[in-house]
C-alpha positions in Angstrom: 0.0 0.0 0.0 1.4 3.2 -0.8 1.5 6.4 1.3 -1.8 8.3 -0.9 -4.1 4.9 0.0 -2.9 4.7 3.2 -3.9 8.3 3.8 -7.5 8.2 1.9 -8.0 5.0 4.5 -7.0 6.8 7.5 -9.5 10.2 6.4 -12.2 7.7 6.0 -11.6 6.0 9.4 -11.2 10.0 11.4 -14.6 11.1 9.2 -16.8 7.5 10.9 -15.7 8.5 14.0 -16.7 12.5 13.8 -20.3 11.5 12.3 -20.8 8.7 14.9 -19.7 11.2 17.8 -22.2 13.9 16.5 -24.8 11.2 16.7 -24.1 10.9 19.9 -24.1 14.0 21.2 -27.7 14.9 19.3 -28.6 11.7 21.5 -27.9 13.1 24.4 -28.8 16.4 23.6 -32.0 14.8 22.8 -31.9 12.4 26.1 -31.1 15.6 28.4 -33.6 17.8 27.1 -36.8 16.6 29.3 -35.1 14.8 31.9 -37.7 14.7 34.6 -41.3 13.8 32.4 -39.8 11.0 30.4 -40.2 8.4 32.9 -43.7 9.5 33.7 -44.7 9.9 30.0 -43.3 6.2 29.5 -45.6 4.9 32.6 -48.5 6.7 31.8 -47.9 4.7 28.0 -47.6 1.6 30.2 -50.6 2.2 31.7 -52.8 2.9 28.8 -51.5 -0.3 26.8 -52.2 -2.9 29.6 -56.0 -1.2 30.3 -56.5 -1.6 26.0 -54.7 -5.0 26.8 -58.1 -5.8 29.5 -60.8 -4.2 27.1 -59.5 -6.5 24.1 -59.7 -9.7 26.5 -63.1 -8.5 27.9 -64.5 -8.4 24.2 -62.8 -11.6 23.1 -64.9 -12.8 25.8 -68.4 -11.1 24.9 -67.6 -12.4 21.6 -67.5 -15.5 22.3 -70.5 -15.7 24.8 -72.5 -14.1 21.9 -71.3 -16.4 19.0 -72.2 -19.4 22.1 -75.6 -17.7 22.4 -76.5 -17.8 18.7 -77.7 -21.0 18.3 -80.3 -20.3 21.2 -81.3 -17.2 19.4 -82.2 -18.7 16.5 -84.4 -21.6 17.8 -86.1 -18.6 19.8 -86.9 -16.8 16.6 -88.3 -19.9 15.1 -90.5 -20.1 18.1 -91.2 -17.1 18.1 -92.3 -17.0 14.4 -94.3 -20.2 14.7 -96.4 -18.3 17.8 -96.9 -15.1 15.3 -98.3 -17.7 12.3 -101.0 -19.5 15.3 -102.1 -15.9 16.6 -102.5 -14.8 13.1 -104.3 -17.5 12.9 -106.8 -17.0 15.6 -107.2 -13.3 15.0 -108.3 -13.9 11.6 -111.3 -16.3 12.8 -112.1 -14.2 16.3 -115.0 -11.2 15.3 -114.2 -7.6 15.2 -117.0 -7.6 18.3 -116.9 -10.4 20.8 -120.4 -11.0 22.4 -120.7 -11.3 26.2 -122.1 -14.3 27.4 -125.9 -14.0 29.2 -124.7 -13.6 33.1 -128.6 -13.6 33.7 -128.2 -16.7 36.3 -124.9 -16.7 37.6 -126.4 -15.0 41.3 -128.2 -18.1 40.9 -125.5 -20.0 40.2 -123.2 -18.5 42.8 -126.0 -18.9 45.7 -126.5 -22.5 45.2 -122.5 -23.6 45.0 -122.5 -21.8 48.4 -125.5 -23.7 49.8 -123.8 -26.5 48.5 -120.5 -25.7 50.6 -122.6 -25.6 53.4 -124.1 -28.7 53.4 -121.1 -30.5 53.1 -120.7 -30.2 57.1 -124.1 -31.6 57.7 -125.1 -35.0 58.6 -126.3 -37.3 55.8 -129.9 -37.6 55.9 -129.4 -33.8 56.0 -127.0 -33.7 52.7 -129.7 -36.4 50.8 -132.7 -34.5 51.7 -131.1 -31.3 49.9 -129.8 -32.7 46.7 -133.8 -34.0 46.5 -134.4 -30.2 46.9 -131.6 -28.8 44.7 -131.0 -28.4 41.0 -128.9 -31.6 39.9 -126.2 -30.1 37.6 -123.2 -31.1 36.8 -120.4 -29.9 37.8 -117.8 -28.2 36.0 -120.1 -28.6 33.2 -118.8 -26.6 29.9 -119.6 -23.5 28.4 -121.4 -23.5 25.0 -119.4 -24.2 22.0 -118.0 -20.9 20.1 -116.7 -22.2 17.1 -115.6 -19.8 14.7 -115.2 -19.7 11.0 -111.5 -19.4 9.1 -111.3 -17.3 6.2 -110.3 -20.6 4.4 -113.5 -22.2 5.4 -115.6 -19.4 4.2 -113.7 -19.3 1.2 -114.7 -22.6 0.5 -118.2 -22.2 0.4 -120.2 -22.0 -3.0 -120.5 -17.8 -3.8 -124.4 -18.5 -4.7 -124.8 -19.8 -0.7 -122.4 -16.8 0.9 -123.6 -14.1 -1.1 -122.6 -11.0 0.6 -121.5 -12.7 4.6 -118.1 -11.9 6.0 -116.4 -13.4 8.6 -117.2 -11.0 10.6 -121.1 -11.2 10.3 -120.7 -15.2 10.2 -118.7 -15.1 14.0 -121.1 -12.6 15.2 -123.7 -15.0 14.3 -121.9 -18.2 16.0 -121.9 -15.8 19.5 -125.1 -14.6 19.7 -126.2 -18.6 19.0 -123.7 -19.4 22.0 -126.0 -17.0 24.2 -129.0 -18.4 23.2 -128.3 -21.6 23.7 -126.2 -20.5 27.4 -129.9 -19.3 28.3 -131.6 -21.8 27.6 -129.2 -24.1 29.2 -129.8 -21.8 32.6 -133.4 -22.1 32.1 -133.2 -25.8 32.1 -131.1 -26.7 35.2 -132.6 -23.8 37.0 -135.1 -24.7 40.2 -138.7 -24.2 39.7 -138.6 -21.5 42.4 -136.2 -19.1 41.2 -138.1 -19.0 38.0 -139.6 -16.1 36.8 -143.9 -16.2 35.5 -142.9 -15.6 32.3 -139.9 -17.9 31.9 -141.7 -21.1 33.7 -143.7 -21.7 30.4 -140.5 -22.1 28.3 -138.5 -23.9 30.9 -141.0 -26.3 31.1 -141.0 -26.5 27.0 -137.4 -26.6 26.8 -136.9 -29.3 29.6 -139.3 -31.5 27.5 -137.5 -30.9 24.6 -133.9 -31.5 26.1 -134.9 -35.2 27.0 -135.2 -36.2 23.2 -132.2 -38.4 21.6 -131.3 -36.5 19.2 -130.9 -33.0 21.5 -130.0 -35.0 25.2 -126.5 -33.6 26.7 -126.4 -30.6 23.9 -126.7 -26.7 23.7 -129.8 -25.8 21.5 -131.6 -22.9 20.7 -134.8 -22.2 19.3 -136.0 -20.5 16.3 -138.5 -18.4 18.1 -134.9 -17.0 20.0 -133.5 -15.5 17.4 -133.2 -12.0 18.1 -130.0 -10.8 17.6 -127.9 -8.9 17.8 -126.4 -10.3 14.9 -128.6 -12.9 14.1 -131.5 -11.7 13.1 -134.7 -13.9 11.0 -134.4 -12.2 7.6 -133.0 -13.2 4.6 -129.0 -12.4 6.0 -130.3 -14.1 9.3 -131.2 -17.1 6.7 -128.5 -17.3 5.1 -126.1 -17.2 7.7 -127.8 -20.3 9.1 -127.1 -22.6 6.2 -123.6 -21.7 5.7 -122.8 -22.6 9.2 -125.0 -25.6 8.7 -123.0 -26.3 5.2 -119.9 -25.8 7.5 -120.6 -28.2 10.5 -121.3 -26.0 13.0 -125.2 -26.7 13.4 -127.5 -29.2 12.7 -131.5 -29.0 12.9 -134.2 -30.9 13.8 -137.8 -30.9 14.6 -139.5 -31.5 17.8 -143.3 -30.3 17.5 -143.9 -27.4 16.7 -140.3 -25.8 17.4 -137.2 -25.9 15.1 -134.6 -26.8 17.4 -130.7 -25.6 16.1 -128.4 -27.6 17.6 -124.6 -26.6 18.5 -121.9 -28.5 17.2 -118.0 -28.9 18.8 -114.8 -29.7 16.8 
């Protein structure tokens, strides 16, 4: 090596050294110039990464509860649409106006189920000699059938036998028959006493023409009760009468001189 390289090797070597030295001094220029906050500053940095550290755990684990939970939801909105499809359902048979049931004889009712109570702590001679006395009905004995019509089903009758009936008009009809026949039920089992003059006559008629085969242990109404609200005797009234009986929800028969409408259940 000659004296020129050997000098252009040893300028190179004494320039490193100068530009690694001023490094080091901006280092520590740059080290020196907030000496008592960069501790704190690299704490507070500490700090803040392990609290994101907890919030990214704590949703990894809401995540995974929720995607655990998604099965359940999804048989639950299954149900849930199933429930919405029956109600639907129902609401599309149930009348725009539900009719109250005839309450005429329930103080009637109520009185002798607490006579009855009574009588239970008597002797037996005592409990015989009243159930010769009392009404003998049956307990727990059902209400008259309210069966109502679907849109399907009235759909399905001939146009020339609707005519103009909606389902409406055609369950109106089926709850005022459910009255009339829930009075004449009361009129039946009712004592002889706690009749009215002018019910006696048709209790007695009735109770003569609830021992016949064809009407024994059913709800029946007659003709000659047709008042409405809904059902009235005209033509509509007329009509309404053989689509149900078309449908299966009446039947007729004759017992004298009195057309008896008998209620029909599913």
């Amino acid at each position: 090596m000659d004296v020129k390289e050997a000098g252009a090797s040893l300028d190179a070597l004494i320039s490193s050294f100068n530009s690694r030295i001023a490094e080091l001094q901006q280092l520590v220029i740059a080290r020196n110039m907030y000496p008592a906050g960069s501790i704190t500053d690299l704490s507070a940095i500490d700090a803040a990464l392990n609290g994101m550290e907890l919030q990214v755990l704590n949703i990894k684990n809401r995540l995974r509860e929720e995607t655990r939970a998604i099965p359940k939801a999804k048989k639950l909105i299954v149900a849930a649409l199933q429930q919405q499809k029956k109600l639907e359902t129902i609401s599309a048979c149930v009348p725009s106006c539900i009719p109250e049931r005839i309450t005429n004889f329930n103080q009637d009712d109520n009185k002798w189920a607490q006579k009855e109570e009574h009588v239970q702590d008597l002797k037996f001679e005592s409990l015989k000699l009243e159930e010769r006395t009392a009404p003998k009905e049956k307990k727990g004995r059902a209400s008259a059938p309210m069966w109502y019509i679907t849109a399907e089903e009235l759909n399905s009758v001939p146009p020339y036998m609707k005519q103009r009936l909606t389902l409406d008009k055609m369950n109106a009809a089926i709850g005022d028959m459910a009255n009339y026949a829930e009075a004449n039920a009361h009129l039946i089992t009712a004592p002889r006493k706690k009749l009215a003059d002018n019910n006696l006559d048709k209790a007695l008629k009735l109770r003569e023409i609830s021992t016949a085969d064809s009407v024994k242990g059913k709800y029946f109404f007659l003709e000659s009760d047709i008042k409405g609200p809904s059902l009235k005797l005209d033509n509509t009234g007329r009509a309404l009468l053989t689509v149900l009986r078309h449908l299966g929800r009446i039947t007729e028969t004759r017992i004298g001189h009195d057309r008896v409408i008998i209620l029909l259940r599913p």
